[in-house]
C-alpha positions in Angstrom: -24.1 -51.7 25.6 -21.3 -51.1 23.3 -20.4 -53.4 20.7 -16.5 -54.3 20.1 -15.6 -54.1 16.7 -12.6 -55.9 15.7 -10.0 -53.8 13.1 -10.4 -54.3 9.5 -7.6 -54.9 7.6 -7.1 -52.7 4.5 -5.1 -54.6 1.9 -3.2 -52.4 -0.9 -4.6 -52.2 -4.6 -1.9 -54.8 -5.5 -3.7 -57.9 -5.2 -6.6 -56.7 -7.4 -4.4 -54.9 -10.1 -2.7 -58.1 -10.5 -5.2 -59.6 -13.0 -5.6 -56.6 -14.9 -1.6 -56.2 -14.9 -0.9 -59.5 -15.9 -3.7 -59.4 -19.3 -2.1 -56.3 -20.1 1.4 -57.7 -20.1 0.4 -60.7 -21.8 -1.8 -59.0 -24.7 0.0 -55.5 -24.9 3.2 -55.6 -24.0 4.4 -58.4 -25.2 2.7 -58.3 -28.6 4.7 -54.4 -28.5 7.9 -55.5 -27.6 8.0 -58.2 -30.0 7.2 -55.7 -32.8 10.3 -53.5 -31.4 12.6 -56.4 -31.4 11.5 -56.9 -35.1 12.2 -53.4 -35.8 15.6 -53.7 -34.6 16.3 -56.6 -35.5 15.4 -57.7 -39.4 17.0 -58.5 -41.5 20.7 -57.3 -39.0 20.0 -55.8 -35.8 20.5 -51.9 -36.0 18.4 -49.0 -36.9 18.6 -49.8 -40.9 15.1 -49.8 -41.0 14.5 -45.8 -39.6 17.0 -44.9 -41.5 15.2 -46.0 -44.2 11.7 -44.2 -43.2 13.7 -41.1 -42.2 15.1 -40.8 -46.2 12.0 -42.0 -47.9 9.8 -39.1 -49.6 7.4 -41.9 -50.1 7.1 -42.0 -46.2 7.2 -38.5 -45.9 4.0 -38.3 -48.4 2.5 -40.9 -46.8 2.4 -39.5 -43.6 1.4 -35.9 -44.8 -1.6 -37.7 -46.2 -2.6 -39.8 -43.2 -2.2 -36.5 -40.8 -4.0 -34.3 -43.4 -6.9 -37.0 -43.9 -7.4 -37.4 -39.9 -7.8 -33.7 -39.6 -10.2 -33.4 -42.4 -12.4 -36.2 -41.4 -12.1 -34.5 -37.5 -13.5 -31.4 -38.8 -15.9 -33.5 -40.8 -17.3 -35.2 -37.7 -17.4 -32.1 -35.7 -19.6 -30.2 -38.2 -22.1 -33.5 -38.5 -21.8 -34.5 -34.5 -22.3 -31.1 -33.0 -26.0 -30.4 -34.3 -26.7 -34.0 -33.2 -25.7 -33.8 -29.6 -26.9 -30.3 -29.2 -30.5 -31.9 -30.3 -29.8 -34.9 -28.0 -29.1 -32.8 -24.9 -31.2 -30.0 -25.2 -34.6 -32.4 -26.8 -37.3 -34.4 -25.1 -36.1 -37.1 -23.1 -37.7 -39.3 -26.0 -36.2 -37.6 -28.7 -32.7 -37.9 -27.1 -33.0 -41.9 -26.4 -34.1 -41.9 -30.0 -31.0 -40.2 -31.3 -28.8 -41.8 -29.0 -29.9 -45.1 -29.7 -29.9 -44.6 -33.9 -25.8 -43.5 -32.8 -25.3 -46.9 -31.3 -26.4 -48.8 -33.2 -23.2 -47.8 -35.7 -21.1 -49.1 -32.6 -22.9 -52.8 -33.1 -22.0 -52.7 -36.6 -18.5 -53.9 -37.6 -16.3 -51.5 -40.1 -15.8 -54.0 -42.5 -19.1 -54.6 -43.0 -19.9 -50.6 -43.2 -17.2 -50.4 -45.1 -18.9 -52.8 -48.0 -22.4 -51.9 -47.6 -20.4 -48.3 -49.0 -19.3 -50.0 -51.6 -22.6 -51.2 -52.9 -23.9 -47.8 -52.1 -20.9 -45.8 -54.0 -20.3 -47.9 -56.4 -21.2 -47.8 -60.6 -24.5 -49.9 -60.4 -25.6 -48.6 -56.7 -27.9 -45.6 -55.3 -26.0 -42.8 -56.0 -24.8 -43.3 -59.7 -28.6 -44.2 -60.0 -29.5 -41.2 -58.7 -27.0 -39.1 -61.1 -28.1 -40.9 -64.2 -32.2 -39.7 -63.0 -30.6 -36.2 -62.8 -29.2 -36.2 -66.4 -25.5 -36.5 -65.8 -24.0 -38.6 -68.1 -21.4 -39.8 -67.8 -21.6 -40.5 -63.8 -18.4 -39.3 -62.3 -16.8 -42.5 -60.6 -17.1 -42.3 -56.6 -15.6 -45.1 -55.3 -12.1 -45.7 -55.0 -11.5 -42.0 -54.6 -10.5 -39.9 -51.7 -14.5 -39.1 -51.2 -15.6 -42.2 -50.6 -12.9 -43.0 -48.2 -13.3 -39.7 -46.6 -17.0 -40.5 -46.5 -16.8 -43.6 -45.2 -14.1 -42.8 -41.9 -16.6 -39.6 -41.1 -19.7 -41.9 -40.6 -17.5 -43.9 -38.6 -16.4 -41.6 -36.5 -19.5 -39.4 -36.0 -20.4 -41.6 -33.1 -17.2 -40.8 -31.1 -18.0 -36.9 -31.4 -21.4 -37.2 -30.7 -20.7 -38.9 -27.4 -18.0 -36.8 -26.1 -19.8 -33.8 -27.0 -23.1 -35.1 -25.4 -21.4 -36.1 -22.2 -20.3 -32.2 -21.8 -23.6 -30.7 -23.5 -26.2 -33.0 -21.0 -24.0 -30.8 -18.0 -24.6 -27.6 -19.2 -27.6 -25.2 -17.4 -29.8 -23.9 -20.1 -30.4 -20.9 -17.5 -26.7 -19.5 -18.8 -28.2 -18.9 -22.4 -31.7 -18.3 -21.1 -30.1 -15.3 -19.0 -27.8 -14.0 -21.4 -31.2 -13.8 -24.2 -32.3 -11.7 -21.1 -29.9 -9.7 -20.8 -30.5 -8.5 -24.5 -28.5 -11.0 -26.2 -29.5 -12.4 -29.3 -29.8 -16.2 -29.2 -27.2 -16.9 -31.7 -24.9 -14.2 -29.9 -26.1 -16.5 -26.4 -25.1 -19.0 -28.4 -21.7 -18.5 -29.4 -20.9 -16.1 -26.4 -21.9 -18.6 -23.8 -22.6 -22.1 -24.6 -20.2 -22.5 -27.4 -17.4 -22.2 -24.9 -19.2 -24.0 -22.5 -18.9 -26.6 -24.9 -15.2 -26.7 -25.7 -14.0 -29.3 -23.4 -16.3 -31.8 -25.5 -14.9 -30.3 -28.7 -11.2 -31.1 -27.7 -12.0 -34.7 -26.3 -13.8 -35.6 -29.3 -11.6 -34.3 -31.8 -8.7 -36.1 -29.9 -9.9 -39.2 -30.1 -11.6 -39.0 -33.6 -8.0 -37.6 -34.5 -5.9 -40.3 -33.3 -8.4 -43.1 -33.8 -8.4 -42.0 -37.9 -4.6 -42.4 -38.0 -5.1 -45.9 -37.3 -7.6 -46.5 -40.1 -6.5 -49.8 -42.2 -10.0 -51.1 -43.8 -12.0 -48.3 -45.0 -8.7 -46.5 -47.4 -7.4 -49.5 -48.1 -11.1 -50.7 -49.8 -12.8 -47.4 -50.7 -9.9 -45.1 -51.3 -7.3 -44.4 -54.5 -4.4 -45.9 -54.5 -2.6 -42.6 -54.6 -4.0 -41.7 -51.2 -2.7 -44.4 -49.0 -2.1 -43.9 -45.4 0.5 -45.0 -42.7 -1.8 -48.3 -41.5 -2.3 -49.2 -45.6 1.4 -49.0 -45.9 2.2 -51.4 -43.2 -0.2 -53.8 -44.4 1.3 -54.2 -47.4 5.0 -54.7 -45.9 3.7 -57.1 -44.0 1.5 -59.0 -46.5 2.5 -58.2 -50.1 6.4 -57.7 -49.5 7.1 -59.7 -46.5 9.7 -57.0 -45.2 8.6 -57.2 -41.1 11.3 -55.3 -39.8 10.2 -52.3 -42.1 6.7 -52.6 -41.4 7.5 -52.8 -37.8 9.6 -49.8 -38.1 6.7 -48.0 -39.3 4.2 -49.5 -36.5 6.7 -48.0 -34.0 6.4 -44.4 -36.4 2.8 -44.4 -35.9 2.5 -45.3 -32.5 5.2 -42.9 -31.6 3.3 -39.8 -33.5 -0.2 -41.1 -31.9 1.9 -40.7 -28.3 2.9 -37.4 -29.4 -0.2 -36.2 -29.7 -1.5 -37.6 -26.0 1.1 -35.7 -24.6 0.1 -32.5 -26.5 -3.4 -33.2 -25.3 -1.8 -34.1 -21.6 0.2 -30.7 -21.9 -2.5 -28.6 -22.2 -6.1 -30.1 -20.8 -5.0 -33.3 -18.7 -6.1 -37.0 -19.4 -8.5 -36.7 -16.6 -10.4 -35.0 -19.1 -10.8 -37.0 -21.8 -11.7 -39.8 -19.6 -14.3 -37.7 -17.5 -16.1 -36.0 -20.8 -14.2 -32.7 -19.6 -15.2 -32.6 -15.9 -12.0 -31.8 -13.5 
C-alpha cells in the first residue's frame, strides 16, 4: 500500500527575516542615520564638522591614545585569559565548570558597578593603599584616576571575552598532537609552542578582535577611573554631547569611531573571514 504524499510548499527566508529586519531598522538604522544627518547637518549642512576632526591635534592625540590603550589592554587580556582557558579545556570536567562559571559571573555584573566597586578598591582609604601603608610606603602613590587603574579596570572586563574565544578553539584541540610530539622526543614546552600554540591561533585572533574593537568603545571605566590627560574617543563624545552641547561635532566623531571600528572588521574579513569569529575559528 503506498501512501500519497501531497507537495510541501517551501516558502523563502523572507517572511521569517522580516521581524528581525524590521527591529534592526527600527533600533539600528534609524538611530545611525539620524546621527549622520546630525553630522552633516549642525549647525549648516556641509562637512564643517570633519574638517574640523581632520585639523584637530587634540583629535589626533586622542585617537592615538584610544588605539594605543585598546592594544595594551588586548595584550593584557591575552596574557591573563590564555592560562585560564588552557586550564579550563585541558582540567577536570569539574574544574572547568568551576572556572567557567567564576568567568560568567563578570558577564551578570554591570560595568558601572565594576567600575565603582574599583573605585572603592583603588582608591586613598581602600585595600590597596592599606595594603602599601602595612608595607612601609609612605606616602602611598595615588592609583586612582591614573592610566592604571583605567587600564586595570577595562582588562578585567575584558578577560572574559578572551577566555571564551580561546576556550571555544582550545576544548577542539586533540591532546594526542602534543602527547605525540612529547613522543617523538619533544620537550613539552617545545610540544607546546611547536604544536598547540598554533593550534590555538584562530582563538588568539578572534579574541583579540573582539577585545580590540570592544575597548575602543569604552565610555564608563576612563571616564571614572582614568586621568584626565588620557581620554579616549567615547570620553570625548560624551562630553560634546553633554558638557558642550556641540551634536553635530560629537556626531562627527561617532561616525570616526565607527568608521575605524569597520576598518578593522574588514582587516579581520581580509585575512581570516567572519565565519570565523562567529564559529570560534572553525571553517
Amino acid at each position: 500500500m503506498k501512501l500519497r504524499t501531497s507537495p510541501v510548499l517551501v516558502e523563502g527566508p523572507m517572511p521569517l527575516m522580516a521581524p528581525a529586519v524590521i527591529f534592526l531598522a527600527l533600533f539600528f538604522l534609524v538611530p545611525l542615520g539620524y546621527v549622520v544627518w546630525m553630522s552633516l547637518s549642525q549647525p549648516v549642512i556641509g562637512l564643517q564638522n570633519f574638517g574640523r576632526l581632520l585639523n584637530s591635534s587634540l583629535f589626533a592625540a586622542v585617537l592615538y591614545n584610544t588605539f594605543k590603550t585598546a592594544l595594551l589592554v588586548t595584550l593584557l587580556s591575552l596574557l591573563f585569559a590564555y592560562p585560564l582557558a588552557y586550564a579550563a579545556a585541558n582540567g577536570s570536567k569539574r574544574f572547568a565548570t568551576f572556572l567557567l562559571t567564576v568567568v560568567a559571573l563578570s558577564f551578570w555584573t554591570s560595568y558601572l558597578v565594576r567600575t565603582y566597586a574599583w573605585m572603592v578598591i583603588l582608591g586613598n582609604q581602600g585595600p590597596v593603599t592599606a595594603l602599601l601603608s602595612w608595607f612601609g610606603w609612605d606616602p602611598t602613590p595615588k592609583i586612582l584616576f591614573t592610566t592604571f587603574s583605567a587600564t586595570l579596570a577595562m582588562t578585567h572586563a575584558l578577560i572574559p571575552f578572551m577566555t571564551m574565544s580561546l576556550f571555544a578553539v582550545m576544548k577542539r584541540i586533540d591532546p594526542l598532537y602534543v602527547r605525540a610530539a612529547e613522543n617523538l622526543g619533544a620537550h613539552p614546552f617545545r610540544a607546546f609552542v611547536s604544536v598547540y600554540l598554533p593550534l590555538s591561533a584562530p582563538g588568539i585572533v578572534n579574541g583579540c578582535t573582539l577585545v580590540f574593537i570592544t575597548c575602543l568603545g569604552f565610555y564608563v571605566m576612563p571616564v571614572l577611573l582614568g586621568s584626565p590627560r588620557d581620554q579616549m574617543i567615547a570620553g570625548i563624545i560624551g562630553d560634546q554631547i553633554e558638557q558642550t552641547l556641540d551634536f553635530g561635532l560629537g556626531s562627527a566623531i561617532s561616525m570616526m569611531l565607527l568608521a575605524l571600528t569597520l576598518a578593522v572588521y574588514a582587516l579581520y574579513n581580509r585575512f581570516f573571514g567572519l565565519d570565523r569569529l562567529w564559529a570560534g575559528g572553525d571553517r
